[in-house]
C-alpha positions as CSV (number, residue, x, y, z in Angstrom):
1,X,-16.0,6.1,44.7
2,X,-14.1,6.1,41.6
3,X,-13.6,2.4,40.1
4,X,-10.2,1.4,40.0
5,X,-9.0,1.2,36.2
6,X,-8.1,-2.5,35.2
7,X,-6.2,-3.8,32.7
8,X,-5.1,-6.9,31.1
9,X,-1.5,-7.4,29.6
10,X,-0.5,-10.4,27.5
11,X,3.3,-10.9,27.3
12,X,3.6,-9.6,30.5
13,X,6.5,-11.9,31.8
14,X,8.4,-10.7,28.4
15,X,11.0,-7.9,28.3
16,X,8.2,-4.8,27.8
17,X,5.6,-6.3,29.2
18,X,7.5,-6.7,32.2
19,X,8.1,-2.4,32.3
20,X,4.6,-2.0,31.2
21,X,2.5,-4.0,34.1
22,X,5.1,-2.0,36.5
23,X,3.7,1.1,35.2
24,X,0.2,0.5,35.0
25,X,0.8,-0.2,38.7
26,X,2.3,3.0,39.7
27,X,-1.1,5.0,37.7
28,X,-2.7,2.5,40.5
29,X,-4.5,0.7,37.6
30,X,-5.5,-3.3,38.6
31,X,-3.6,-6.1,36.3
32,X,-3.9,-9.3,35.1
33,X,-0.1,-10.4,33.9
34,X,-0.3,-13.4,31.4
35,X,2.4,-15.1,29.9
36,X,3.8,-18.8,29.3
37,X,6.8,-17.8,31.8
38,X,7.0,-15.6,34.6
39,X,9.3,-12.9,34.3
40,X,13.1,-13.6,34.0
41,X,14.5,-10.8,35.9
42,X,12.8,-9.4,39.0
43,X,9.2,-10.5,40.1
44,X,6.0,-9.1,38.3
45,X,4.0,-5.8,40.4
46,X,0.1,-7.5,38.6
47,X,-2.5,-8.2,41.1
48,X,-2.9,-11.3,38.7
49,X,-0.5,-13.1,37.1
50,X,-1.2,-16.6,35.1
51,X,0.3,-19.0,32.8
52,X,-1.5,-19.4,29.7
53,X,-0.7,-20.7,26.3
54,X,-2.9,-18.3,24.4
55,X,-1.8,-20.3,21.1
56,X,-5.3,-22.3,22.5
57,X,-8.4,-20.9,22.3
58,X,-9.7,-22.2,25.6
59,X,-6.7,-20.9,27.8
60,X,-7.4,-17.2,25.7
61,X,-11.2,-17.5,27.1
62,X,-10.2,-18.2,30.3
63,X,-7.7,-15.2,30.3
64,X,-10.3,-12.4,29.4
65,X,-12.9,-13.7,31.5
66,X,-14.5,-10.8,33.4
67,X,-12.7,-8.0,31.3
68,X,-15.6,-6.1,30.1
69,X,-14.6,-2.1,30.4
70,X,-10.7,-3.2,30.8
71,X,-7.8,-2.2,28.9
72,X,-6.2,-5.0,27.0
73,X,-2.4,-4.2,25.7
74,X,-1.6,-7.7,23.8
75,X,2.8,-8.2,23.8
76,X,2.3,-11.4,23.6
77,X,4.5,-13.1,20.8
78,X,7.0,-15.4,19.8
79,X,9.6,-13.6,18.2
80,X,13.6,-12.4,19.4
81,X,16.6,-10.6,17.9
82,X,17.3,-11.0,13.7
83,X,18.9,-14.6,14.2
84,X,16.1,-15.5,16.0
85,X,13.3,-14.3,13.1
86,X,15.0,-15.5,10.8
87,X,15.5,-18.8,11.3
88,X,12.2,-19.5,12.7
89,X,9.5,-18.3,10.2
90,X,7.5,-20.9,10.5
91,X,6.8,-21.4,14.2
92,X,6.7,-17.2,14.5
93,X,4.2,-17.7,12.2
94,X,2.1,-20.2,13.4
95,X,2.5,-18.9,17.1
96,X,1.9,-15.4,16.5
97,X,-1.1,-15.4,14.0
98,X,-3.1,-17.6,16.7
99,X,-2.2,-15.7,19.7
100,X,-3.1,-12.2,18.1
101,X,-6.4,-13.7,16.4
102,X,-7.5,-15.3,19.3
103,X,-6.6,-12.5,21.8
104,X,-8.7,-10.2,19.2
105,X,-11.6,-12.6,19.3
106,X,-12.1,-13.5,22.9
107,X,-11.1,-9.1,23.9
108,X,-14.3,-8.8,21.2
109,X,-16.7,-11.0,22.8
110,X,-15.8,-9.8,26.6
111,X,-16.4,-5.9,25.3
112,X,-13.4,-4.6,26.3
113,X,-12.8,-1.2,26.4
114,X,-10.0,-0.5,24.2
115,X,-7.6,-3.1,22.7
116,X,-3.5,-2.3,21.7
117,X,-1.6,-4.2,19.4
118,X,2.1,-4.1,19.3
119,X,3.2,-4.3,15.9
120,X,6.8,-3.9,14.6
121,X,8.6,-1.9,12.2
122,X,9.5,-5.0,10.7
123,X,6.1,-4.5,8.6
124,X,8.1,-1.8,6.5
125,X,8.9,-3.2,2.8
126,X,12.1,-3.9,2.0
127,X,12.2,-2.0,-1.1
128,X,12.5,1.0,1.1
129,X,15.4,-0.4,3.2
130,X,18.2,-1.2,1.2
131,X,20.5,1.6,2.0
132,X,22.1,2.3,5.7
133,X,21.0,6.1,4.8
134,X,17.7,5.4,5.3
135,X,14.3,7.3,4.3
136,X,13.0,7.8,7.9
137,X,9.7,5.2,7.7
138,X,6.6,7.3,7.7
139,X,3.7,4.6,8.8
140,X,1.6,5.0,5.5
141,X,5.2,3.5,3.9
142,X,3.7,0.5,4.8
143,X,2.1,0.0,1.5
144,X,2.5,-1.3,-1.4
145,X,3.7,-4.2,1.0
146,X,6.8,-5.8,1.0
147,X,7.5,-6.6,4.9
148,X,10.0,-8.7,6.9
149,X,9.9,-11.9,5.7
150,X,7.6,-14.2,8.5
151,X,7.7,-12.1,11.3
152,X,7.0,-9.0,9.6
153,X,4.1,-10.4,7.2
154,X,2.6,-11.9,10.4
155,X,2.3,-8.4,12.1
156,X,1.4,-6.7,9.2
157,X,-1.7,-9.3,8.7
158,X,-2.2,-8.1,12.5
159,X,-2.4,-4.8,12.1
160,X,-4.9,-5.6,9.3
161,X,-7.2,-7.6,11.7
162,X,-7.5,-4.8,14.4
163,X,-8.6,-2.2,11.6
164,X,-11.4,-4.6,10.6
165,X,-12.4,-5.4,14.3
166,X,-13.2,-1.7,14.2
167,X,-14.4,-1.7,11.2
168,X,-17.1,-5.1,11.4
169,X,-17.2,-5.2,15.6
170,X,-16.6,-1.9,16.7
171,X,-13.9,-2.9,18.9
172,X,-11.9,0.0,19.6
173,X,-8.3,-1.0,19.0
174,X,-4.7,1.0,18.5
175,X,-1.6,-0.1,16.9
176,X,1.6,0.9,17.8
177,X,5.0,0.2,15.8
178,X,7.8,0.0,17.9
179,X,11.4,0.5,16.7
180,X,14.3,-1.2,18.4
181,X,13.3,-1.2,22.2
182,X,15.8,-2.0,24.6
183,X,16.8,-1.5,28.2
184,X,17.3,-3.3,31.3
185,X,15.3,-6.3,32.4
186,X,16.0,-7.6,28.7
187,X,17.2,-11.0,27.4
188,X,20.7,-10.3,26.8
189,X,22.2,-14.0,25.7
190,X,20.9,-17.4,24.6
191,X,20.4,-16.1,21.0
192,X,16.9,-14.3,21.4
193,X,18.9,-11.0,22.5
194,X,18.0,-7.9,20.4
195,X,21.5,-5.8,19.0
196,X,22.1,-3.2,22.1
197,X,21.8,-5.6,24.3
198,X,23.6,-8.6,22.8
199,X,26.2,-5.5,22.0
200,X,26.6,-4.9,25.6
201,X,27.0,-8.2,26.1
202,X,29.9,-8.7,24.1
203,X,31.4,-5.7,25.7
204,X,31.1,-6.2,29.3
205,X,33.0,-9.8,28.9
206,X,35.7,-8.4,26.4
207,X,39.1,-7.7,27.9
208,X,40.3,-4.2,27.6
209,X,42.4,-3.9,24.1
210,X,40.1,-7.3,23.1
211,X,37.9,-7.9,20.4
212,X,34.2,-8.1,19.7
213,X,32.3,-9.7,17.3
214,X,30.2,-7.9,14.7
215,X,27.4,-9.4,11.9
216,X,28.0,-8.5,8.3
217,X,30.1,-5.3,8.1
218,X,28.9,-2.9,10.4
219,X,27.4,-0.3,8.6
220,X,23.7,-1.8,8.9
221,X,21.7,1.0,10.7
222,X,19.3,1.4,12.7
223,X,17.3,3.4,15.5
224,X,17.1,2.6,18.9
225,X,13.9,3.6,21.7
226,X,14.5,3.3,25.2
227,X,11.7,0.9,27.4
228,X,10.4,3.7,29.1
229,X,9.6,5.6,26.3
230,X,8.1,2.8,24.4
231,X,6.2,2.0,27.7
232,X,4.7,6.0,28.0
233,X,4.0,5.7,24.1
234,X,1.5,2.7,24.7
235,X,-0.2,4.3,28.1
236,X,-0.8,7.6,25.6
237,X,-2.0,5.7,22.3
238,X,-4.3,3.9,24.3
239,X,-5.9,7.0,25.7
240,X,-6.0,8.6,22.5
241,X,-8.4,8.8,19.7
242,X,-6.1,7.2,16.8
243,X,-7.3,4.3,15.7
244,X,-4.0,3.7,12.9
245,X,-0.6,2.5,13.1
246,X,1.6,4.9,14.5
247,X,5.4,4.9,15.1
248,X,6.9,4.9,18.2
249,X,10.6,4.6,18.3
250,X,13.9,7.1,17.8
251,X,14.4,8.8,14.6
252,X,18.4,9.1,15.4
253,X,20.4,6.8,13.1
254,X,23.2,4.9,13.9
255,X,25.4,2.5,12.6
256,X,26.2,-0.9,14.6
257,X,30.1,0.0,14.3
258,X,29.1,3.2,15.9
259,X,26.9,1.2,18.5
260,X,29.5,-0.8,19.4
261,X,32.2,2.2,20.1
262,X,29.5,3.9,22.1
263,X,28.6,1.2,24.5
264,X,32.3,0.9,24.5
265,X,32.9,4.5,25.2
266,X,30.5,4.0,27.9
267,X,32.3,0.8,29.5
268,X,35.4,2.8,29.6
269,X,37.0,-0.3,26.9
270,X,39.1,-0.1,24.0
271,X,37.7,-3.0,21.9
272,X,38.6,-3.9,18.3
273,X,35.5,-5.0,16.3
274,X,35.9,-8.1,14.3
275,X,33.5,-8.8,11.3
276,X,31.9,-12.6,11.1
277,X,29.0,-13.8,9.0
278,X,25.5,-13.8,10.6
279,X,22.2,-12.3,10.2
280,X,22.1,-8.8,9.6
281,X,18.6,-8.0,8.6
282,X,17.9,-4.9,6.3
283,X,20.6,-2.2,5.0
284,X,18.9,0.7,7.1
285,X,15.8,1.6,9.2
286,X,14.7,4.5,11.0
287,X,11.1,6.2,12.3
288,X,10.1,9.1,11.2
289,X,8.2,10.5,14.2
290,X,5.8,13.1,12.6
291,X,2.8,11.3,12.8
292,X,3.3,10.6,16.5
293,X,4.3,14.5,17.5
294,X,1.5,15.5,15.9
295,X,-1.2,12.9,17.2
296,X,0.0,12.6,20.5
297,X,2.5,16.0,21.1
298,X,5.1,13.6,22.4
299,X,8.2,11.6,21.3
300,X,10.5,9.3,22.5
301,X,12.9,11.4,24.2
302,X,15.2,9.4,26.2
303,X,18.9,9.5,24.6
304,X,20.8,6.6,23.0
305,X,23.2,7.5,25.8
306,X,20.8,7.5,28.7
307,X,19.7,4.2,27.8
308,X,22.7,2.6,27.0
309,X,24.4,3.1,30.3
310,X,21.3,1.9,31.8
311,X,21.3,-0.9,30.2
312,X,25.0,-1.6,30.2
313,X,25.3,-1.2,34.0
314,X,22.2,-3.8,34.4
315,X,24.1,-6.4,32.2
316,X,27.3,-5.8,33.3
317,X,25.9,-6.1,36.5
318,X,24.0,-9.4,35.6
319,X,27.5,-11.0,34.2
320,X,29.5,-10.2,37.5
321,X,27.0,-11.9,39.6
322,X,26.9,-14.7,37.3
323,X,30.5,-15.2,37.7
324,X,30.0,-14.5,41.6
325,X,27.3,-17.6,42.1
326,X,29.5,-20.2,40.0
327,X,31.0,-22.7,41.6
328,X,34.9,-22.8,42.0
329,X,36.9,-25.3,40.3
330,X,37.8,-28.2,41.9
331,X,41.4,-28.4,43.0
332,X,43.6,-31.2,44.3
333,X,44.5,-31.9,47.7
334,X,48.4,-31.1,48.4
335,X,50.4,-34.1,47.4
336,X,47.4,-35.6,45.3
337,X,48.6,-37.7,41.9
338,X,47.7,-35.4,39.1
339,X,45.8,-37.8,36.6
């Protein structure tokens, strides 16, 4: 009898992890879910799930026990949209460089049989970011470094650790760096939300002919990769032989004016966008997908405009019920004193 393939997935009551346990299921793979929070929308598909601060070293132990042979896809971090990252450098920081480190250490001991770290394209430097008509990233771009400040330095030093865990342990780990995911099943308020979603947001509650707010001026760009894709990107990388960063994300660039008018577009809404001051990260970023084509003959391939009505139904969706479930206002009885 064929042994049923296992895996563990950190993160997995987060946004991707969420997708990703879901389709580790449906290859009829056996999973451990960990997380500090189940997940917010829907309930998880793992055989397993636990909550587990993997900030402590003890709770990490206890969450690898028994994976010798298993997969281990590590999501788990402390990060959210740019307002988020950067205005909480510090705690990223802290958070992140323990959870990834001790994650590393404890998949090491257990001899796991491959180990995936998701990295970010915030570990690009910023020297090569300053225009919205953007040099698509290749990954060896990374260098001389100059990433993100906090959250990219942190997954940069990451990325670093897994190449010497090869390197010094023989622990056979992949990198991937993702570019903008989004989708359903996603934070979409509460000030963690990434831009498409927070976008669609904005969108769904705006009257027709109303406004919506914008960061900065708009013509920041970036690339956008749909959950799925970033989901079959892992399950490949993990069952190649590439052992380096690697891209996985869209290489179709796109202003957040223009973002705005499409999810519009798709909502059916004329909205005016008006321009406020908040975070707005770098000028321009983009993946350049050769590396990936050529390592794994795939790409991301689901469009902006697939993804976006996906994931503008699901909020849209998620905002009507809101207003559905809350209570009604209280009203006087007929002839009551008004007070």
């Amino acid at each position: 009898m064929t042994p049923v393939p296992r895996a563990i997935v950190t993160g997995a009551g987060g946004f991707i992890g969420h997708h990703l346990v879901a389709a580790l299921k449906a290859d009829g793979y056996w999973v451990r879910g960990l997380d500090l929070k189940y997940p917010e929308f829907g309930t998880t598909a793992a055989d397993e799930f636990e909550l587990l601060d993997l900030r402590r070293w003890e709770q990490c132990e206890t969450a690898l026990r028994d994976a010798r042979g298993a997969e281990v896809y590590n999501l788990a971090a402390n990060m959210g949209g740019i307002g988020y990252i950067e205005h909480h450098k510090a705690v990223i920081m802290h958070d992140n460089v323990l959870i990834n480190t001790h994650v590393l250490e404890a998949a090491r001991l257990q001899g796991v049989a491959r180990y995936l770290y998701t990295s970010s394209a915030c570990v690009y430097p910023l020297y090569r970011q300053q225009s919205p008509d953007v040099t698509p990233l290749r990954e060896e771009d990374a260098y001389p470094a100059d990433p993100e400040d906090g959250y990219g330095w942190e997954k940069l030093f990451s990325e670093r650790q897994c190449r010497h865990y090869w390197e010094d342990h023989g622990l056979d780990t992949r990198v991937v760096r993702f570019h903008n995911i989004f989708g359903p099943l996603g934070t979409y308020d509460g000030g963690r939300e990434k831009s498409p979603a927070a976008i669609c947001r904005k969108v769904a509650l705006a009257d027709a002919g109303g406004t919506v707010e914008v960061w900065g001026d708009g013509s920041q760009t970036r690339s956008y990769c749909y959950v799925d894709d970033a989901v079959e990107g892992m399950r490949r990388l993990i069952r190649s032989d590439h052992r380096d960063p690697i891209n996985v994300g869209q290489e179709r660039l796109i202003s957040i004016n223009e973002l705005v008018d499409l999810v519009a577009s798709i909502a059916g809404k004329r909205v005016e966008r008006t321009h406020v001051s908040g975070a707005q990260g770098v000028r321009g970023r983009t993946s350049d997908n050769t590396r990936v084509r050529q390592v794994l003959g795939w790409e991301p391939s689901v469009s902006l405009e697939q993804g976006l009505r996906q994931t503008y139904d699901w909020i849209a969706a998620q905002l009507a019920a809101r207003v559905a479930a809350a209570p009604a206002p209280s009203r006087a009885p007929a002839g009551a004193p008004l007070r």
